[in-house]
Residue frames relative to the residue before (quaternion, step in Angstrom):
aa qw qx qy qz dx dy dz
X 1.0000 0.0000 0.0000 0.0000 0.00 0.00 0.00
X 0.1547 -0.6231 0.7634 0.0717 3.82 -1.23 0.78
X 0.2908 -0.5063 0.7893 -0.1898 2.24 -1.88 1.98
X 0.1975 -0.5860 0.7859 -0.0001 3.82 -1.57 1.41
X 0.4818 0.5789 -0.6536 0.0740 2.86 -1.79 0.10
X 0.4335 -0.6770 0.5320 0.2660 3.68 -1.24 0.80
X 0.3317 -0.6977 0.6240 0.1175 3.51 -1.37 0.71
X 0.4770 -0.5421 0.5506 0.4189 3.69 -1.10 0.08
X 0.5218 -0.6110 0.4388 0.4024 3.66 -0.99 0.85
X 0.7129 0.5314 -0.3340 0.3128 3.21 0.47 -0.39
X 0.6271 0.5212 -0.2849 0.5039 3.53 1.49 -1.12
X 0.5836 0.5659 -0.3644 0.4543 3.70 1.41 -0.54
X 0.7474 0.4434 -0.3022 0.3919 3.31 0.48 -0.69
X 0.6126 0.5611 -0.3798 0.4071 3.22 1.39 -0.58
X 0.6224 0.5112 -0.2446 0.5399 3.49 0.88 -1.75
X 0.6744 0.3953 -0.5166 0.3494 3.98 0.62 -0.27
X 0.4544 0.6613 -0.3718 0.4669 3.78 1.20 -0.88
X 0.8881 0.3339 -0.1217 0.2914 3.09 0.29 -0.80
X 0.4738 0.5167 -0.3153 0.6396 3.20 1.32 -0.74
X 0.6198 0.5169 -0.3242 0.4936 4.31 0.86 -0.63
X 0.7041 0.3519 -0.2405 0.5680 3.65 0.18 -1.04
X 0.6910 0.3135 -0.4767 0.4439 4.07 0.20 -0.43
X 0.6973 0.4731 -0.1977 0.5009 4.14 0.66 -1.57
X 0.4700 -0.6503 0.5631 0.1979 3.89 0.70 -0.69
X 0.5695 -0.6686 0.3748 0.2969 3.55 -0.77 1.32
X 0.3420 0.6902 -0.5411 0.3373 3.74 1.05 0.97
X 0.5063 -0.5773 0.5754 0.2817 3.12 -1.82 -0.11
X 0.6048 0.2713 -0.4943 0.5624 3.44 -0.88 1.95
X 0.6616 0.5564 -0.4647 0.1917 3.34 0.35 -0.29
X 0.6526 0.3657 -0.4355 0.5006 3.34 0.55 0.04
X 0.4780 0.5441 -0.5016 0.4731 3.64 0.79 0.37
X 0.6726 0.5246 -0.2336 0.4668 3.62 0.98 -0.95
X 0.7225 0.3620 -0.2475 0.5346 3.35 0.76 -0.85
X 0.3050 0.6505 -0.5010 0.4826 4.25 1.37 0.11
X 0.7688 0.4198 -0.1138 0.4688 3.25 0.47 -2.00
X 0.5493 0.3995 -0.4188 0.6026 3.75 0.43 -0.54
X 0.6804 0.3818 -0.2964 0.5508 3.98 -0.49 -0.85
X 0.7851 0.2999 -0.3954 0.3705 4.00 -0.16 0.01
X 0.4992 0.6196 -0.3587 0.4881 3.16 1.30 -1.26
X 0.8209 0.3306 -0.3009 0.3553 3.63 0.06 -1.29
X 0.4153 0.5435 -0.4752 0.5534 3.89 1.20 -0.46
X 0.6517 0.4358 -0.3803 0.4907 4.35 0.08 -1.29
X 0.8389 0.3113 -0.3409 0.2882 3.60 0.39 -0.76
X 0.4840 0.6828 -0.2736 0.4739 3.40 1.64 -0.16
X 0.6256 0.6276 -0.1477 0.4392 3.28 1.35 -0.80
X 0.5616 0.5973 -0.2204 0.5284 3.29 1.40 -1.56
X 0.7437 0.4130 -0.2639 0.4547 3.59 0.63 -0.95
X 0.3844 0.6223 -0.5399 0.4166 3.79 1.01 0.68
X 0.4215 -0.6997 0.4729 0.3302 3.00 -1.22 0.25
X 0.5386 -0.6776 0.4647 0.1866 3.48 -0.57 0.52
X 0.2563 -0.7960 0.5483 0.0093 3.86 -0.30 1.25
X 0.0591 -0.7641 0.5821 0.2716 3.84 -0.09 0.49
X 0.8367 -0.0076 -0.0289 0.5468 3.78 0.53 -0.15
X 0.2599 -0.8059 0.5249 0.0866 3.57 0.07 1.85
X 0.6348 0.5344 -0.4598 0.3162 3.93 0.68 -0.26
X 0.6856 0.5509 -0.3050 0.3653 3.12 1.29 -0.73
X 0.5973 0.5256 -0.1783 0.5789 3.47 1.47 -0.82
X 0.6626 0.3676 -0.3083 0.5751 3.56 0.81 0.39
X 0.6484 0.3069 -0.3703 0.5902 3.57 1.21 -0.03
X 0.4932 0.4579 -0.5177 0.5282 3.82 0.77 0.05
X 0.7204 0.3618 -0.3049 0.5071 4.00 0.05 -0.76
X 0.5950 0.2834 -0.4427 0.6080 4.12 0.48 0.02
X 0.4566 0.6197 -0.6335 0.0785 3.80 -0.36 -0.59
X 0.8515 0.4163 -0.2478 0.2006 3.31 0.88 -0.48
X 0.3178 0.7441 -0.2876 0.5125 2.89 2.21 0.69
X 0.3976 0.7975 -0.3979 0.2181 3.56 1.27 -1.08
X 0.7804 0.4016 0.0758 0.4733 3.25 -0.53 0.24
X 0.7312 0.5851 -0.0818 0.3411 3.63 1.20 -0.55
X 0.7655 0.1348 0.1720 0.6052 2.48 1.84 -1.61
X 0.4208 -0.6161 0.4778 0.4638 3.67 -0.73 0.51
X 0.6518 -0.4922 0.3626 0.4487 3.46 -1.70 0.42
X 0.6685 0.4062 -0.4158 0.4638 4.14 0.42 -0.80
X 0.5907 0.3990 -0.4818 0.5097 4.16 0.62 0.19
X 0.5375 0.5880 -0.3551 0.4891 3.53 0.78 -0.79
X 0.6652 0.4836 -0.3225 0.4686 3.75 0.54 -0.90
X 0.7327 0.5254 -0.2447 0.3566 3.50 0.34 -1.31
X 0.3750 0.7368 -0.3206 0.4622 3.29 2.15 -0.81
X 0.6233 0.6679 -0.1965 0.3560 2.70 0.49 -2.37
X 0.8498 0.3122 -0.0467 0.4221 3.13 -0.41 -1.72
X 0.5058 0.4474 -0.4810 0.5591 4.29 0.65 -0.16
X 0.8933 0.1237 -0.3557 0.2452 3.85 0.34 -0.99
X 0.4013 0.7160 -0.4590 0.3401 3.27 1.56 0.59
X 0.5466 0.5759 -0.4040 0.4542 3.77 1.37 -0.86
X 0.8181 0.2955 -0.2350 0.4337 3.84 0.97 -1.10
């Protein structure tokens, strides 16, 4: 499978340096080190906890706003404690 996506010039040049000095100045290694660098993001992930129904758990943590705010301030609520 082929995967696009743009990198900051800088983060490219770094992740290439590296992905070189661990894999060697061969062809695949930065394909190898892709896979190393996702795998570990997939395995970092796994250790999230797992929400079975985030709408409800986001109205349990606003309940005490009700009533406070209009619904589009309420949202913005929403979404600040959904980023943390």
């Amino acid at each position: 499978m082929v995967l696009k996506f743009e990198l900051d010039k800088d983060l490219e040049r770094r992740f290439r340096e590296s992905a070189m000095r661990k894999y060697g100045y061969i062809k695949g290694s930065l394909k190898k080190a892709s896979e190393d660098a996702i795998k570990d993001w997939l395995k970092d992930d796994e250790e999230l906890p797992r929400v079975k129904d985030p709408i409800k758990l986001i109205e349990g943590i606003m309940s005490h706003l009700r009533g406070k705010y209009t619904s589009v301030e309420l949202q913005h609520e929403a979404k600040k404690l959904w980023i943390k």
